[in-house]
C-alpha positions as CSV (number, residue, x, y, z in Angstrom):
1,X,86.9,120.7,96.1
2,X,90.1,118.9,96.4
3,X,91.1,115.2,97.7
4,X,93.4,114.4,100.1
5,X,95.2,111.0,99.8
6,X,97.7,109.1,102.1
7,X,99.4,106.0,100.4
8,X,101.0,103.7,102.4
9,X,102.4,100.2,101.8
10,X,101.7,97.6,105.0
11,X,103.9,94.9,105.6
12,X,103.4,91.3,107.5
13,X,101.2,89.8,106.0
14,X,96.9,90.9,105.6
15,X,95.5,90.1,109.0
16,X,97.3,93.1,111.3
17,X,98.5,95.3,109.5
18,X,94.7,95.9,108.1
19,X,93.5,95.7,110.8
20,X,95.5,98.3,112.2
21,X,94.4,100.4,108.4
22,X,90.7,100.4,109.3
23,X,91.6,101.4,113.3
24,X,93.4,104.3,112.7
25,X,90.7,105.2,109.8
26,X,87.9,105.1,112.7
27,X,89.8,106.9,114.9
28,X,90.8,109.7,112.2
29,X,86.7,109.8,111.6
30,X,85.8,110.4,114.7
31,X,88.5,113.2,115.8
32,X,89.2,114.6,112.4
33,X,85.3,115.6,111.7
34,X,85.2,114.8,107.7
35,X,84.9,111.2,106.2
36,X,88.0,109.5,105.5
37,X,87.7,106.1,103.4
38,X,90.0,103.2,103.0
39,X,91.1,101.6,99.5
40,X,93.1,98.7,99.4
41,X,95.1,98.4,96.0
42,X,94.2,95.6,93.5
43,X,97.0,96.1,90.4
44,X,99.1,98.9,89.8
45,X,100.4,99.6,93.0
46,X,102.8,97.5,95.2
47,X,102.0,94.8,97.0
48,X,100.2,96.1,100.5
49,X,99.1,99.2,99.6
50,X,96.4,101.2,101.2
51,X,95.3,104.8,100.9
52,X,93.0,107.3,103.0
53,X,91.6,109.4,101.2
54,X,88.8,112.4,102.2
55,X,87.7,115.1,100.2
56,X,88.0,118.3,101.9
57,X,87.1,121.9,100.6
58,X,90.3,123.5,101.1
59,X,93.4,123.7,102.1
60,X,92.6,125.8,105.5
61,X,90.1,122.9,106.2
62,X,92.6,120.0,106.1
63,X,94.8,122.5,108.1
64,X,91.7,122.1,110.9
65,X,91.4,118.6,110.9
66,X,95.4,118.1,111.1
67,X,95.0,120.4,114.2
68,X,92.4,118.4,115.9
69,X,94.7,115.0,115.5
70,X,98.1,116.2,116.4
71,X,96.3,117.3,119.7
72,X,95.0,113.6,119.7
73,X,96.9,111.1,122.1
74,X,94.8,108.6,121.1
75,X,96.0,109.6,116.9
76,X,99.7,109.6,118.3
77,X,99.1,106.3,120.0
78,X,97.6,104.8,116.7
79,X,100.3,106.1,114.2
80,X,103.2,104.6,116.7
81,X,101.5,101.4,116.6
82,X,101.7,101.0,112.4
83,X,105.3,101.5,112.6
84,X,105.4,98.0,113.2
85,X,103.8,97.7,109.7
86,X,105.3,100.8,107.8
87,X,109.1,100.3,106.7
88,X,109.1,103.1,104.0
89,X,107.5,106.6,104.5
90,X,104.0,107.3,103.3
91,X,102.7,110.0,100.6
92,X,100.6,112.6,100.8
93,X,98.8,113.8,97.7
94,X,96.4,116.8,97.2
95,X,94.3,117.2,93.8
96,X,92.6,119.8,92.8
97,X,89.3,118.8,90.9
98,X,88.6,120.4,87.3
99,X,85.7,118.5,86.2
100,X,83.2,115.7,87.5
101,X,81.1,113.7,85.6
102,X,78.3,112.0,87.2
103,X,80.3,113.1,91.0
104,X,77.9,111.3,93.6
105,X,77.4,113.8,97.0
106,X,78.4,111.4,99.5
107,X,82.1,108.8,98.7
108,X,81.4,105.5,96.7
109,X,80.5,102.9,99.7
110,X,82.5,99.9,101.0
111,X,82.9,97.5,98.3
112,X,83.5,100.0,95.2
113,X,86.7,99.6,93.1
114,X,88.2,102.8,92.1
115,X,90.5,103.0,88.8
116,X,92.9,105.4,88.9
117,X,95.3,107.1,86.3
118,X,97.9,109.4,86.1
119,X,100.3,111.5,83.7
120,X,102.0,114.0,83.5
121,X,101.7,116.7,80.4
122,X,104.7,117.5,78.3
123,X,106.3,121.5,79.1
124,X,104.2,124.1,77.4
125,X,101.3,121.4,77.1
126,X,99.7,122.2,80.0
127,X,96.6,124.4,78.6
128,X,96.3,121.6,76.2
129,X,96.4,118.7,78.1
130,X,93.7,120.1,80.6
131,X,91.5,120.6,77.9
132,X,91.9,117.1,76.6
133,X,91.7,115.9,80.4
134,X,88.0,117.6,80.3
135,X,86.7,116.2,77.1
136,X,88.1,112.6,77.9
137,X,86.5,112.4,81.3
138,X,83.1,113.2,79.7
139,X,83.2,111.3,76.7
140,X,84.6,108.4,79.5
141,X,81.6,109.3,81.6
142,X,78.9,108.8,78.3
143,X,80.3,105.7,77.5
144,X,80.4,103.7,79.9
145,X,78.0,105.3,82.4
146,X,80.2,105.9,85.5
147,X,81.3,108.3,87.8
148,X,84.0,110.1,86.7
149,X,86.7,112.4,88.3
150,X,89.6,114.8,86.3
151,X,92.2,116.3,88.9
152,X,95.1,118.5,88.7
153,X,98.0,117.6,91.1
154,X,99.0,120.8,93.3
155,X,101.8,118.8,94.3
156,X,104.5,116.4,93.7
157,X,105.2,115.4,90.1
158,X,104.7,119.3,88.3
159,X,101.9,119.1,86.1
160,X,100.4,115.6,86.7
161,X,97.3,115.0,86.0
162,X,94.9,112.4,87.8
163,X,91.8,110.6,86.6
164,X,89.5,108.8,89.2
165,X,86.7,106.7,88.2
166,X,84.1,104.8,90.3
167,X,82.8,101.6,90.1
168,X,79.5,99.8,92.2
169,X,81.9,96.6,92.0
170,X,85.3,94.5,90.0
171,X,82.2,93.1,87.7
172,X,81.1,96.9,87.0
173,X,84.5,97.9,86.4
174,X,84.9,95.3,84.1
175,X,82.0,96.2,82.2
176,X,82.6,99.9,82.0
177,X,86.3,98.5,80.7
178,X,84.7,96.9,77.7
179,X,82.5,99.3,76.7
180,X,85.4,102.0,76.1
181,X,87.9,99.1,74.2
182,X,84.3,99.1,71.9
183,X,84.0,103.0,71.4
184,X,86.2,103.8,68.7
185,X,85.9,107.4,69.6
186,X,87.3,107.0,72.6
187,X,90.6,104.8,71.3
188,X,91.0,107.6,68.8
189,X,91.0,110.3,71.5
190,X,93.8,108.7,73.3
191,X,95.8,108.0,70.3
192,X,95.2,111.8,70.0
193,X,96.4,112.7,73.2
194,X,100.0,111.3,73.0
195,X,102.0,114.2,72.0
196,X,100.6,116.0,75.6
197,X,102.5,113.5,77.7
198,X,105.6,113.2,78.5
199,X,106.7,109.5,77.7
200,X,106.0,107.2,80.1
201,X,104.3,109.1,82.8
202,X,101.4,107.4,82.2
203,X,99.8,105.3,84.9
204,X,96.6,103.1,85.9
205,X,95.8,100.9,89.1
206,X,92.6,99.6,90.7
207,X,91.4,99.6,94.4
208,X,88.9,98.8,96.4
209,X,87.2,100.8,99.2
210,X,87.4,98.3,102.5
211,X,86.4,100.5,105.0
């Protein structure tokens, strides 16, 4: 499985320019054929962005559904009208998953947050840092009882990993963040883990699925 994410970051204000977010995300569901969600970003990203995000089975597949909209005029119509609320170009990102803990069938409904990490492994770390990635997710998974996703990035930074972790709500997320600053094991792990990264390529943000 892999996931496909657009980032963008809206500007003018909340009103528009999610409305126009959720729109285009309708319209992409009904012409595209798979189900794309929308996450709005709470910390760690800047200010007014959103993502689409839809986990396809391949690469061939997400080469179908980009068929089906650039023969859209309805799609065309839609993307034209964001430009009013897109100054800098969007990013695509494709992850590959390696391991899933506790991976529901069907995406985390409106109303879930979504915490999200990122890093990047240090040259000739690789092996190393995908078998950490493994272990962490599932020992994250056992302690605090959520979902629990470990990606590898096929493109964009070389090597970077990603972490995705589901939440019912901020309140559940705030549990499951508490639990781990209790589990020793867990600091210990990541203390572990710091020679695998390269410095600073560490990253974490929280959204929230609006549509």
């Amino acid at each position: 499985m892999y996931l496909f994410q657009r980032m963008a970051t809206l500007r003018g204000g909340i009103q528009k320019p999610v409305g126009w977010a959720i729109e285009i995300n309708q319209l992409v569901n009904e012409v595209g054929g798979v189900e794309v969600s929308l996450w709005s970003s709470l910390f760690g990203f800047p200010l007014g962005t959103v993502v689409w995000s839809a986990r396809v089975e391949s690469r061939a597949v997400l080469a179908e559904v980009t068929g089906k909209l650039m023969a859209s005029d309805a799609y065309h119509s839609m993307v034209e009208k964001g430009q009013e609320f897109i100054t800098t170009p969007g990013e695509d990102t494709l992850r590959q998953l390696i391991h899933a803990e506790s991976m529901s069938p069907t995406v985390p409904p409106v109303g879930s947050v979504a915490t999200v990490i990122t890093a990047t492994p240090n040259p000739g770390q690789i092996t190393k840092a995908l078998g950490w990635g493994v272990e962490i997710t599932t020992l994250f998974a056992r302690i605090t009882g959520s979902s629990a996703l470990f990606f590898a990035d096929a493109y964009g930074q070389f090597g970077q990993l990603t972490w995705i972790a589901s939440h019912t709500d901020a309140a559940a997320a705030d549990a499951a963040n508490d639990a781990l600053q209790a589990a020793p094991e867990y600091l210990a792990s990541i203390d572990q883990a710091g020679p695998l990264f390269v410095p600073g390529s560490g990253r974490q943000g929280l959204a929230m699925r609006i549509a």
